[in-house]
N, C-alpha and C positions, 0 to 999 in steps of 0.2 A: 740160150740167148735171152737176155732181160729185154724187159718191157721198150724200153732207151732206142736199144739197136731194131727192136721189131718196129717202134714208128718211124726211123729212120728208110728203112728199105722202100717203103711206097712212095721217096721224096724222091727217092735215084731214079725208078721206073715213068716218072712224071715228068723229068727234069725235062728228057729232049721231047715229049708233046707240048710242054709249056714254051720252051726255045722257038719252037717254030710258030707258035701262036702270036710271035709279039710282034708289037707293029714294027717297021724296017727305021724308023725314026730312033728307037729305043736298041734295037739290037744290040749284041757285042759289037764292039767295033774297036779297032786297032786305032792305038793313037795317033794323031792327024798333027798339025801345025797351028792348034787352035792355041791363042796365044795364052788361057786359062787353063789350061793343062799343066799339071806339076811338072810334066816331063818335059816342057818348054821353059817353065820358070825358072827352073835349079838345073837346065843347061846352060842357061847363059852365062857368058862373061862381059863383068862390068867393069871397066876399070875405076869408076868412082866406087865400087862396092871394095875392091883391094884397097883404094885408096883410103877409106873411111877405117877399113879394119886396122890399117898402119896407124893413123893418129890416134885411135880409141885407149883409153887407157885400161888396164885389167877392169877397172870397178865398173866403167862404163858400158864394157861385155858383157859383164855377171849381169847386172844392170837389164840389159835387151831381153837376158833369158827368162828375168820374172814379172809375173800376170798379177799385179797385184787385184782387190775390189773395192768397187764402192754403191755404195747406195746408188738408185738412179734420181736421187729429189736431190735438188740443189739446197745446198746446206750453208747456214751461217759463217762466217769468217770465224767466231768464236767456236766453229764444233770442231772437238779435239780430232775424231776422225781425219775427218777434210782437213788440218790443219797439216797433219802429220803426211798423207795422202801427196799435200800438194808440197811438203818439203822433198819427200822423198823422188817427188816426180822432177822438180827443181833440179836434183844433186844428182840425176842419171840412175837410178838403182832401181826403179824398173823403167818395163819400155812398156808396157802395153796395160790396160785398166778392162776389167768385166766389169759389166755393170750389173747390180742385181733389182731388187724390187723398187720401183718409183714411176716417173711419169715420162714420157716424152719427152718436153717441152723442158722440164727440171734437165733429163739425163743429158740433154742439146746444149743445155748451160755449160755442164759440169765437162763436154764432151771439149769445148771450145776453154772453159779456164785450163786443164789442164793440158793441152796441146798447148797453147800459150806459152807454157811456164815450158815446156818440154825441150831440151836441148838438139834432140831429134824424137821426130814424129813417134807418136805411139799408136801401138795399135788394141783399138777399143773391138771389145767383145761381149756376145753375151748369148746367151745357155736359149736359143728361138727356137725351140724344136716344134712349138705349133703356133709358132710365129711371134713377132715382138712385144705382143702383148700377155707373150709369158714370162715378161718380164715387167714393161713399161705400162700402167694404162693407157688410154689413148690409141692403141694398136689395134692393127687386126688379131682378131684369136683364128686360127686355127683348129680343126680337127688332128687328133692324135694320129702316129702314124700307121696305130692299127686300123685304125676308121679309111684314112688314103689307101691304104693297103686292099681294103672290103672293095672298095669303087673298081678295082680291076683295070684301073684306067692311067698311065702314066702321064699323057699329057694332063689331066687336071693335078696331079704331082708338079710338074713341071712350072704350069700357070701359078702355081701356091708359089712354090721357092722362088718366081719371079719378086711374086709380089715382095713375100719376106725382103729378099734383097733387098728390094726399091726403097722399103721403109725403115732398115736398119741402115742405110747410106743417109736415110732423109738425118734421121738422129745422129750421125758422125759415126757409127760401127763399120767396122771390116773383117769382123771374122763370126761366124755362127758354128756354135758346139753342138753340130746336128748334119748328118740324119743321123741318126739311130741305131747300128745296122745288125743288133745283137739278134739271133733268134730264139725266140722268147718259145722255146722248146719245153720248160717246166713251167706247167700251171701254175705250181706253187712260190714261181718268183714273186717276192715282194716289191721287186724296184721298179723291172724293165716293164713287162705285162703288155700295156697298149702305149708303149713309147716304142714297142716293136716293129715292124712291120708284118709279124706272125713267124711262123713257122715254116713256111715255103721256102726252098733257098732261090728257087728261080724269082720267084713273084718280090721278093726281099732285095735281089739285086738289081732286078728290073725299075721297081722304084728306086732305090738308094742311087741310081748311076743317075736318073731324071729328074733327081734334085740334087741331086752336084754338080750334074751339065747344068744346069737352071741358073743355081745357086753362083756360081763361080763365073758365065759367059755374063752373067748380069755383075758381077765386080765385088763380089761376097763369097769368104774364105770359106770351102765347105769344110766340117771335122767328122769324117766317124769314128763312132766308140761304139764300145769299150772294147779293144784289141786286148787279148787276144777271141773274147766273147762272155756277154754278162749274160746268155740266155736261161744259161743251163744250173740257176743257182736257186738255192731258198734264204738265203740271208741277203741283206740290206748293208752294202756298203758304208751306207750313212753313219752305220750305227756298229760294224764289226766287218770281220775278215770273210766274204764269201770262198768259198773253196770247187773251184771249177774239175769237177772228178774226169778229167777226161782224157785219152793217148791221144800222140799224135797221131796215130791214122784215121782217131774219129776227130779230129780239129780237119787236117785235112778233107773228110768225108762232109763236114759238117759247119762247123763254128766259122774258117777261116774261109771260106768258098765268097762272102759279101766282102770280106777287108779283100783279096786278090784281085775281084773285081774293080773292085773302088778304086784301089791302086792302079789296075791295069785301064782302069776308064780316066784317072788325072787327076784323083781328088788331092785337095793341097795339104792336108792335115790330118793325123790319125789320132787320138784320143786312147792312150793306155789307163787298163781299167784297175783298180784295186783289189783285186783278186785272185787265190791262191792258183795255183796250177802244178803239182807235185807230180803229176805224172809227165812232167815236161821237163821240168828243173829242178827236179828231185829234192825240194826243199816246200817249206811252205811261205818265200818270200812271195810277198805282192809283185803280179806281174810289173806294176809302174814302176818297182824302183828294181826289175831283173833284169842284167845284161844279155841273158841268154832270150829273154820274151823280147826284149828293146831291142839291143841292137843284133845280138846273132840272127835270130824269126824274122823280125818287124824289118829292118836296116838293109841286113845282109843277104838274107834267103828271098823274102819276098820282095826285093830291091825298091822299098821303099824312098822314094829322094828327097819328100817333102817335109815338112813340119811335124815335130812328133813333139806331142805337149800331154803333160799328165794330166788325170781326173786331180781334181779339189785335192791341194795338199791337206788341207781342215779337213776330213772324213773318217772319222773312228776304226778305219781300216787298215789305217797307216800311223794316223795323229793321237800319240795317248797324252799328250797336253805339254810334254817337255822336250819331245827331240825334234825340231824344228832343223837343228844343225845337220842331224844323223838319216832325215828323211830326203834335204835340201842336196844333201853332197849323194846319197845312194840316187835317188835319181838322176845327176847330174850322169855320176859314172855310169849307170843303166844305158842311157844314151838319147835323154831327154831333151829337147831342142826348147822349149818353155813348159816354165813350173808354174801349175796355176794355183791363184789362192793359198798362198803359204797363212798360216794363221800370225807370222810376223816375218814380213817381207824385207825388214832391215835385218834383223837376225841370219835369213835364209840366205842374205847378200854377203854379210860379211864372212858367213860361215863356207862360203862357194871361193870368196874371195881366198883366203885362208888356203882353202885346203888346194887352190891352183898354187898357195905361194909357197907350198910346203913341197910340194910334187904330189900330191894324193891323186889331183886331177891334172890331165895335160892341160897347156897352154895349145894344142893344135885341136884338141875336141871342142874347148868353147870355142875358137876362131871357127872351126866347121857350123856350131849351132848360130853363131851371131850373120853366118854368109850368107844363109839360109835364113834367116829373120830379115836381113835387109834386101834379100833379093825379093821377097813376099812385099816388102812394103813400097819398095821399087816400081814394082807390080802394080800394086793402086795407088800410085802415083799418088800419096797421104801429103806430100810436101804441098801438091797442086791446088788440093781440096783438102786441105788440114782442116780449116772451121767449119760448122753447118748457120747454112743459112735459118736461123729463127725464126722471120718471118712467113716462110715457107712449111714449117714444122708440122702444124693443125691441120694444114693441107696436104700436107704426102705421108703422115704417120699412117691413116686409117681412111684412103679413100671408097667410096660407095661401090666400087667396084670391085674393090677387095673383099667389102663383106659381102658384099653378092656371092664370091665367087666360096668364101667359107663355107654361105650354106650354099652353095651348090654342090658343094664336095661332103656335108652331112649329109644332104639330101639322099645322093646315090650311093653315101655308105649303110645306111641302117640297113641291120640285114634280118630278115625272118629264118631261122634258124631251122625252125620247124612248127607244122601247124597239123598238126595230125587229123584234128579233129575240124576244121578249119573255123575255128573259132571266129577268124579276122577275114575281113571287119567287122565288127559288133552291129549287128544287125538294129535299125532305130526301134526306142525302148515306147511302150507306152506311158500315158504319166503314171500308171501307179508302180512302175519298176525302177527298178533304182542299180546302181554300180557299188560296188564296195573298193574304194583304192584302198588300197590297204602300202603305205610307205614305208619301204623297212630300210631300214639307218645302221649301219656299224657304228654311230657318233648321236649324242644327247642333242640334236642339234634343230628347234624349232624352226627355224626359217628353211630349210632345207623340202625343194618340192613346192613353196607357197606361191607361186608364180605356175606351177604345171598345174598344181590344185585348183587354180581359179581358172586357168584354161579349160579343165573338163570340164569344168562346171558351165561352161559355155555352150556346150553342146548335149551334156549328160546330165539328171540325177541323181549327184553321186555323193555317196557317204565317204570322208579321207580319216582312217587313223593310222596315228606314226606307232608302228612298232620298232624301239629301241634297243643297246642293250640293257637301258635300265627297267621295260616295261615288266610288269609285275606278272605272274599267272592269273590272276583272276582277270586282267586285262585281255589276257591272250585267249581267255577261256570263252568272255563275251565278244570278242570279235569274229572265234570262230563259229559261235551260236546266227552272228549275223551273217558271214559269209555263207552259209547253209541256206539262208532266205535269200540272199540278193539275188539278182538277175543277171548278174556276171561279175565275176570276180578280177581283179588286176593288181599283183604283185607290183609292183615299181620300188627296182631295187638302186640303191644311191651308193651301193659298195664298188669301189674304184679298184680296190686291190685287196692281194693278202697282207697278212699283216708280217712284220718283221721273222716270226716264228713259221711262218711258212704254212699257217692256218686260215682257215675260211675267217672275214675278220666281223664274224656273226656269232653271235654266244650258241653255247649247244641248245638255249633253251628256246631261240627263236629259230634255229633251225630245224628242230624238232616242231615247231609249227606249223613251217612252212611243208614239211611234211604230213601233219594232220590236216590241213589244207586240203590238199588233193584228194584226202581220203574223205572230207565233208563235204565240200561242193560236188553237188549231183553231175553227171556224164554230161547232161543234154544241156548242161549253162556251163560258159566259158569261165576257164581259167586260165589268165594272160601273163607269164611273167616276163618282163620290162627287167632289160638290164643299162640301168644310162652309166658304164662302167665295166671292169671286165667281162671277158664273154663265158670265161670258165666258169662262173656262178653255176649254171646250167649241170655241170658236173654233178653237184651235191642234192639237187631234185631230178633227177630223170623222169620220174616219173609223171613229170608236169610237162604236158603235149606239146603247148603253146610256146613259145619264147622268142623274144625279141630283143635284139640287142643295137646301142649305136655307138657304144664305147668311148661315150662322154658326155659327163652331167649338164655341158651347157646350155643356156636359155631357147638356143637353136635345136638342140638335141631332143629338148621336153617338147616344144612344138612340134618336132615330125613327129614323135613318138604317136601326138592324138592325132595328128592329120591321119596316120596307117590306123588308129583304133577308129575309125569316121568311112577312112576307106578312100578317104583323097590324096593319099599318097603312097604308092604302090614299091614295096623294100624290093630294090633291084639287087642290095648289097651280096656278096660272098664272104660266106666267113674264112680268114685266114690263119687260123689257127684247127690244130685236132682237138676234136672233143668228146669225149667217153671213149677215150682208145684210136678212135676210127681218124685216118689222117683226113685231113682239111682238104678239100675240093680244091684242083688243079685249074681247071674251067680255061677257060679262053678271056683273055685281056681283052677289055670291054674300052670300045673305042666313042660306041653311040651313047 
């Protein structure tokens, strides 16, 4: 039995302690007549939705199925983009816009010209998995959903996906490509990591169903991804073809246990992932554009009814810069309900067009994917509230209650991992001692930490050098000369993830330091390692007692970090993921 299957076995024996542990609010529960339930939306019959289907012309179908994007800054009348953007929105050939990086305020412009122009409503989206300021400035940021995962706590999951909602309606959005629900089972994934929710399958479903009920009872489209599971991989999508090694009986055991849930709790949209699966579909096509991962698995078997929309058609895992025609129509056929981000959405249009007027594709599979888009948009009632109010925008993007409630969800996620030696808190220093921070960086990047830097210095005497991957050995040779003297030592590591290649993304020469490290600083003075970033860091020094993790570099993140080195702020978090082999604490869902 490999290593895979032996951490798997302590999730099964946990599952029903953890089941019984969770509040009665969150439980399983069988679907009810809540009107945000998929299983209410795509039962109904409308006769205005027949109706609309009858007049629609082919192009105007193809049309509904594609998610083109745009910036979220409003853009001059002369930018070629937006030019082309708002022809095509004009002529019906897509139905629905993502937004990506920009402001609020801009994306509220852009949200209202283009519904304008729209022959029917479109439906805006966008990628909020820690909330709409991962995309828009102006927003609230979130904590990742490995950090919500640490708090142990669904209603503050819950209270989050409120908010998001409230502030993606404030901007004119209705659909959010989140939660997350992959289980981020290898370390050495480069993509998913703390966009996770960990490795737990109970503790993963339990949040992912209380920010769908959230999400969607407050009038915002939940999506999980990546169906059929990105957890289990060491390559980056972004950038090449992952290859998910796994049978179905460990998908069933494993992968597929949050997408059934999801489904069986009413989520309205499932998110297929761009990666391989061979021991499924005996090929090494991308599950997003396989009929057997789409519609046989995802459609047929797990009776899926709702929205089924691809990861990024632009992704090097699918897109090698020419077949825009050949990825547009396999998805189509696969049994794709919307194609998102085609790298040319008129190409992807005519070529869908095309291949229904040839017989490639039915004419009854688009009419199933378009009944299905317009019963969703039915749904939020887009006709009612098509514009957003501008005036309002400043005031509901990013209210005070929302970031309150950010960092209250930091707060109770940072988790102390281990203190063996009980280093924490850092007991107060006299003046002639001093702190050595010592910042280590995957990235050349000065500003990184200058804001936590001037925080210690608030309460500490402390010495800050950044170790990079460009720093030299005589650098590393003098620091660890000083780390020998100081009065306590503190790693603060700024590494977020692996790198594409499924490596620590720290050169050998600074990880061999941070190993001399341990071996230089004396037993009786602390040595602290800070991870504001993955939690697996920890992995590659065991041998360092201390470790603190909050599994995100934000400005929120660096201030708890010194509140817990000070001692005023006490890590209630659990870690959700395994680390050095050993599976991830089960614990009890923390309500207080």
């Amino acid at each position: 039995m490999n290593r895979k299957s032996l951490l798997l076995l302590p999730f099964l024996l946990l599952t029903l302690q953890f089941l019984f542990s969770m509040p009665s609010a969150f439980a399983k529960s069988k679907p009810g007549g809540e009107k945000w339930r998929a299983q209410q939306i795509f039962s109904r019959q409308d006769p205005s939705i027949e109706t609309a289907l009858l007049n629609m012309s082919l192009s105007e179908k193809v049309g509904q199925m594609l998610i083109a994007q745009s910036d979220g800054e409003y853009n001059r009348k002369n930018d070629i983009a937006y030019q082309l953007l708002s022809r095509l929105v004009q002529e019906g050939k897509v139905g629905g816009i993502m937004f990506l990086k920009g402001n609020t305020f801009g994306s509220s412009m852009l949200a209202n010209h283009f519904q304008s122009l729209a022959p029917r409503p479109l439906l805006l989206s966008a990628d909020m998995e820690r909330g709409l300021a991962m995309r828009l400035t102006g927003a609230t940021e979130f904590p990742p959903n490995m950090a919500v995962a640490a708090t142990r706590n669904p209603e503050l999951a819950a209270r989050m996906a409120k908010a998001i909602a409230l502030e993606a309606k404030a901007v004119g959005l209705h659909q959010n490509y989140a939660p997350t629900v992959d289980l981020n089972i290898n370390p050495l994934n480069p993509v998913i990591n703390t966009r996770s929710f960990g490795d737990n399958v109970p503790l993963a479903i339990t949040m992912a169903n209380a920010i769908i009920e959230s999400l969607q009872s407050n009038g915002l489209i939940a999506t999980v991804k990546h169906f059929p599971g990105h957890g289990d991989v060491t390559v980056d999508s972004h950038l090449s073809l992952p290859v998910l090694q796994a049978d179905r009986q460990r998908l069933d055991a494993y992968e597929l246990k949050p997408f059934r849930s999801a489904i069986e709790h009413g989520v309205i949209s499932v998110m297929t992932g761009h990666l391989a699966v061979p021991k499924l579909t005996g090929t090494m096509e991308p599950a997003s554009v396989s009929k057997v991962i789409v519609t046989d698995l995802l459609r047929k078997e797990l009776g899926f009814q709702g929205l089924i929309i691809t990861d990024a058609l632009n992704m090097k895992a699918l897109y090698n810069g020419e077949n825009v025609p050949d990825i547009s129509i396999k998805a189509v056929l696969a049994g794709n309900d919307l194609l998102l981000f085609s790298p040319d959405p008129e190409l992807a249009h005519s070529s869908i067009v095309k291949a229904v007027e040839d017989g490639v594709i039915s004419m009854e599979q688009v009419n199933a994917s378009v009944r299905r888009i317009l019963q969703v948009k039915l749904w939020l009632g887009i006709e009612e509230r098509k514009l957003v109010n501008l005036n309002r925008v400043s005031e509901e993007s990013s209210p005070e209650s929302h970031r309150a409630l950010a960092k209250e969800i930091a707060a109770r996620s940072i988790t102390l991992v281990k203190d063996a030696n009980h280093y924490l808190p850092i007991k107060p220093l006299s003046t002639e001692e001093n702190i050595l921070n010592i910042i280590l960086q995957d990235k050349a990047e000065s500003e990184t930490g200058k804001g936590y830097c001037a925080n210690l210095d608030r309460y500490y005497k402390a010495t800050h050098i950044r170790i990079n991957p460009g720093t030299d050995s005589l650098s590393l040779a003098n620091t660890l000369e000083q780390a020998g003297k100081a009065s306590a030592v503190i790693i603060t590591s700024y590494v977020q993830i692996h790198s594409g290649s499924g490596t620590l993304k720290l050169t050998a020469m600074q990880q061999q330091f941070v190993h001399s490290l341990a071996l230089t600083v004396p037993k009786e003075k602390p040595l602290i390692l800070v991870s504001l970033g993955t939690p697996y860091l920890i992995n590659y020094f065991p041998e360092i007692t201390t470790y603190l993790c909050t599994y995100s570099s934000s400005q929120t993140s660096e201030e708890n970090v010194i509140d817990v080195l000070r001692g005023t702020l006490v890590p209630h978090g659990v870690i959700p993921v395994s680390l050095l082999g050993a599976p991830s604490e089960s614990g009890t869902i923390n309500n207080h």
